[in-house]
C-alpha positions in Angstrom: 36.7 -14.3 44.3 34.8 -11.4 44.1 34.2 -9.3 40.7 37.6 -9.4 38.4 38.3 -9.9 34.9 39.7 -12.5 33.4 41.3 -14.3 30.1 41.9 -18.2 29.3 44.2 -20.0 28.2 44.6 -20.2 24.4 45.4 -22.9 22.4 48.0 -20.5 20.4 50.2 -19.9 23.6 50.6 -23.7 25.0 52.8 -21.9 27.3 52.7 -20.4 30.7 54.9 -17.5 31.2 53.7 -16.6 27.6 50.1 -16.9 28.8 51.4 -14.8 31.8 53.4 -12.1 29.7 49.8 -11.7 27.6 47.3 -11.1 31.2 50.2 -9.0 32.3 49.9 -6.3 29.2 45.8 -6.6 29.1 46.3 -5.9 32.6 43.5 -8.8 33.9 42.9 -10.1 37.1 43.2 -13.3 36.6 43.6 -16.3 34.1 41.9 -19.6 33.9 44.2 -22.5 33.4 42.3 -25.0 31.4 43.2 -29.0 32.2 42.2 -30.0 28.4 45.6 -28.5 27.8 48.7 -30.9 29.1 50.8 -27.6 29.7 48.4 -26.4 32.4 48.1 -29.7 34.4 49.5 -30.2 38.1 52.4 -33.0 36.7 53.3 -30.1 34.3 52.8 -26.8 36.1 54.4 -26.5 40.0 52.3 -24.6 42.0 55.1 -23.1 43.2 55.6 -21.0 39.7 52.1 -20.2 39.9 51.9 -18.7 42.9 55.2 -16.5 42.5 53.3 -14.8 39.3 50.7 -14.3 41.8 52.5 -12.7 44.5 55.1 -10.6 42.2 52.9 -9.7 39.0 48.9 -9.7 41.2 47.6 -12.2 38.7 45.2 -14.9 40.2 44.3 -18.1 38.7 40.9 -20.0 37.9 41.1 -24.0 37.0 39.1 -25.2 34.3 39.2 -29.0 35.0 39.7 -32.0 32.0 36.0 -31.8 29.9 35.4 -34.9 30.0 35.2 -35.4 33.6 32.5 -37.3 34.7 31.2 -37.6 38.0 28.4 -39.6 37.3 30.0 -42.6 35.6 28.1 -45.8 36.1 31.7 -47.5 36.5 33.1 -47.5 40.0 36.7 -47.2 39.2 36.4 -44.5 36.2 34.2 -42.3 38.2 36.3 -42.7 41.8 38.9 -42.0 39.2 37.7 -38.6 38.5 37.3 -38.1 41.9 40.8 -38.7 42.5 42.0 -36.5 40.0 39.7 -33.4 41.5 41.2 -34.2 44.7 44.8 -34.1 43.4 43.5 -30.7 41.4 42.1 -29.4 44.6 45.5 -29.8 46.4 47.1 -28.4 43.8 45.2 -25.4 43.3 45.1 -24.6 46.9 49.0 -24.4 46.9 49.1 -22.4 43.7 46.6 -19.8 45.6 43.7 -20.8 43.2 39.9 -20.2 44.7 37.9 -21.3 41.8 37.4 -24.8 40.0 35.4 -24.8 37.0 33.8 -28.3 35.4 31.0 -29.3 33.4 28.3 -31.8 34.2 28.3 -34.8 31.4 25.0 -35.8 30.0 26.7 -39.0 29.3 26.0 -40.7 25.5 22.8 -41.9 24.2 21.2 -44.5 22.1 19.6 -43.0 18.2 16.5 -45.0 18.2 14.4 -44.5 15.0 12.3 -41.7 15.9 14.8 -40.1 19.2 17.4 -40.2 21.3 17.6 -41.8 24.6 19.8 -40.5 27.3 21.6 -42.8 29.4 21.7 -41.0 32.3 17.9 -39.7 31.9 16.6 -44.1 31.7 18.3 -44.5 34.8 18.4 -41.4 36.8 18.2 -42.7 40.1 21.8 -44.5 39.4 22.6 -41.1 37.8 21.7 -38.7 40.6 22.9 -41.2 43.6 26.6 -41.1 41.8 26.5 -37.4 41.4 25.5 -36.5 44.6 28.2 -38.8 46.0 30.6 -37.9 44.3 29.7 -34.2 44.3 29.7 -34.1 48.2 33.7 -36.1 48.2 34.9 -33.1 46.0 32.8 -30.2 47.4 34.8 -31.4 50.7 37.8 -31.9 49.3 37.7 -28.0 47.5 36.0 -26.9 50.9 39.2 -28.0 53.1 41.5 -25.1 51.1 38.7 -22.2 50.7 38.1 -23.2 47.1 34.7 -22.9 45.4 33.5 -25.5 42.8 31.6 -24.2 39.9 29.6 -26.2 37.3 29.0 -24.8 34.2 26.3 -25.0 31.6 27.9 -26.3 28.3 24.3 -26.3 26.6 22.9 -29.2 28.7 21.0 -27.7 31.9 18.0 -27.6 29.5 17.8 -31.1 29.0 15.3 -31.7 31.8 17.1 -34.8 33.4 20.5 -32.0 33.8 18.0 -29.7 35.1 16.9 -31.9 37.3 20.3 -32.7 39.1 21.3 -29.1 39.1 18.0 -28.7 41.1 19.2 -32.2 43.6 23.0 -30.7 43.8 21.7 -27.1 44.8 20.8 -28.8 48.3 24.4 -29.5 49.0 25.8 -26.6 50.4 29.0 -25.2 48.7 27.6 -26.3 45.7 28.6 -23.3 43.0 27.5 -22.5 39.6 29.5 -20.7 36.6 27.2 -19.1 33.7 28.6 -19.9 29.9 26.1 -16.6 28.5 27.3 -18.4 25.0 26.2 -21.8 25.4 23.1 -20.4 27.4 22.1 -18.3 23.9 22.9 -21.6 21.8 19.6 -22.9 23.6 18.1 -19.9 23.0 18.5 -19.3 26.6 16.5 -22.2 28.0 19.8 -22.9 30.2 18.9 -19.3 32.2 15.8 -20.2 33.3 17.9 -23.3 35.5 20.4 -21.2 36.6 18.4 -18.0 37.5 16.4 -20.5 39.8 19.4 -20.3 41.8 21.1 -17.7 40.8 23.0 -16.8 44.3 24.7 -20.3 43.8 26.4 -18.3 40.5 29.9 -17.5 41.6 31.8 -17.5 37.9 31.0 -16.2 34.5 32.1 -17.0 31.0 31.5 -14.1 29.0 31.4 -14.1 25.1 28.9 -13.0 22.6 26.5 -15.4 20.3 26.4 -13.6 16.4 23.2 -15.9 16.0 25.9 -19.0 14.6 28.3 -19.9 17.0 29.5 -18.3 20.1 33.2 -17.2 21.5 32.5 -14.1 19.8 34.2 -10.7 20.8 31.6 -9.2 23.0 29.5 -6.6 21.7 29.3 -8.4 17.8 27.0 -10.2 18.5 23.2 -10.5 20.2 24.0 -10.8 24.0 23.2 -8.4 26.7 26.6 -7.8 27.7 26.5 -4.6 29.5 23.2 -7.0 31.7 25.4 -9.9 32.4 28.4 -7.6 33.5 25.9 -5.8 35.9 24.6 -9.1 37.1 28.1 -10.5 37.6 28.8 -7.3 39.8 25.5 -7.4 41.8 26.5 -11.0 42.9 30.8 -10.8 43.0 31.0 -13.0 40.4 34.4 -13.7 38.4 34.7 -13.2 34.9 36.5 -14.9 32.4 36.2 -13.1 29.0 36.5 -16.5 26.9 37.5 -16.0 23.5 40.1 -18.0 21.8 42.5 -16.0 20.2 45.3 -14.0 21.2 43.7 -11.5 18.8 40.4 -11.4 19.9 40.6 -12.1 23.5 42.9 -8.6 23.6 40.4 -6.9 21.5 37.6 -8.6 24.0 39.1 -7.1 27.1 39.0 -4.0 25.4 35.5 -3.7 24.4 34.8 -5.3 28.1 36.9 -2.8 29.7 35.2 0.3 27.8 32.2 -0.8 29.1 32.8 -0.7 32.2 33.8 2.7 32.2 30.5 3.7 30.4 28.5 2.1 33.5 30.0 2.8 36.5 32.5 5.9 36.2 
């Protein structure tokens, strides 16, 4: 996908043409169908219907895959699990006309020792990196066979240094994409940027909201984020952009503010 706007799906419209009727008077390029939901999931959703919205109404789609979705799970059958659900994902998003697959990377849990935490995945990272990479490179392929790009996303994790480490490993497989949360990057007080900035041709998808200095999802321009920056950096490297607040009433106002600003830069 190259530069486009988009909204997700809300919590408050469980529903697809509904979801549909609300892109179609914002007028967005696209919407990102989000997995957490059971409404939005292949066994629910024929690609069929989605790609008939596409063709008659010009609306793409984006897939936001399950949360917690871990590719690195030290059990075989739960983590070829996951890999088996990306692959039906992948099959179903190439008939629907989809292009991009969003997921995050788990950090796994961790033991509360007296005095810190230990993370999992950090003790044994060798185990932790071998999975990923494996299991990266079977769904990278599978995406690859129907044109569709896999992002990860930072969900305030890249700058735990063992997650920044694997982002560094899984930016030598090719066709391995990133997608920049700017609200969960400010909620580390942007320590996430400086991982994704190392790479930041690998960024192919955007989640744009503002940070008020207390929690993120805000309506952009209330809050502390560059906005008007990150739009120009998603246009200097065709990134798609979902504009991800979470209410009927504030993603409309979102798109809005998003689209004003536009105009303002590049009339």
């Amino acid at each position: 996908m190259s530069f486009s706007l988009g909204i997700p799906t809300l919590i408050e419209v469980p529903d697809f043409q509904n979801t549909v009727a609300l892109a179609s008077k914002l007028k967005v390029d696209f919407i990102e169908l989000n997995m957490n939901m059971p409404e939005f999931c292949p066994e629910s959703l024929p690609a069929a219907k989605i790609r008939k919205v596409t063709k008659e109404k010009g609306i793409d789609f984006t897939i936001h895959m399950p949360d917690d979705t871990d590719l690195a799970s030290f059990h075989d059958s739960i983590r070829e699990g996951h890999v088996q659900r990306f692959g039906e994902t992948a099959r179903w998003a190439a008939e629907a006309g989809a292009k991009v697959i969003n997921l995050h990377l788990s950090p796994g849990i961790y033991f509360t020792l007296p005095d810190k935490k230990v993370w999992i995945y950090e003790n044994y990272y060798d185990k932790f990196i071998g999975n990923l990479r494996e299991a990266y490179s079977k769904v990278i392929k599978y995406a690859a066979e129907y044109g569709i790009m896999v992002c990860t996303e930072n969900v305030n994790n890249f700058h735990f240094p063992f997650i920044a480490k694997a982002i560094d490993d899984l930016c030598e497989l090719d066709h391995f994409y990133l997608t920049w949360d700017i609200g969960h990057d400010a909620k580390t007080n942007f320590e996430e940027q400086k991982v994704l900035l190392r790479h930041r041709g690998r960024i192919k998808h955007m989640h744009l909201h503002d940070w008020n200095g207390r929690s993120d999802h805000q309506i952009p321009l209330t809050g502390e984020l560059d906005i008007e920056g990150m739009l120009r950096f998603a246009r200097k490297h065709h990134c798609s952009v979902l504009i991800e607040t979470k209410t009927v009433s504030s993603v409309t106002q979102s798109v809005k503010v998003v689209r004003k600003l536009l105009d303002t830069m590049w009339i």
